[in-house]
C-alpha angles and dihedrals in degrees: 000000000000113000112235116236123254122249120233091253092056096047092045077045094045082048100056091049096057094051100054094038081056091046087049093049099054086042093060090046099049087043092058095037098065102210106116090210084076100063089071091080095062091045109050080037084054085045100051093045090052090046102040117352083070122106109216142181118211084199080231109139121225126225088261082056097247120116 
């Protein structure tokens, strides 16, 4: 049986998922560990993923008319 390939749009999908699954899961360990230094790694995780983990459209067309 031959797996089928994902689409963009389930591996941008799958993507997203595991960010936030990895964001969730510092957040619980730090959250049971009760040392407030640790909460720094779920935020600056949450904080690279917003700034550059992001995929984003300006909206602005190219010459060959995509975004």
């Amino acid at each position: 049986m031959m797996a089928r390939r994902l689409t963009k749009a389930e591996k941008r999908s799958n993507a997203i998922l595991i960010w936030w699954a990895a964001v969730i899961v510092l957040a619980v360990s730090a959250w049971k560990s009760d040392r407030p230094e640790l909460w720094i790694l779920p935020l600056l995780t949450w904080a690279y993923y917003e700034l550059c983990a992001v995929p984003t459209l300006c909206g602005v067309e190219t010459s060959r008319g995509f975004p």
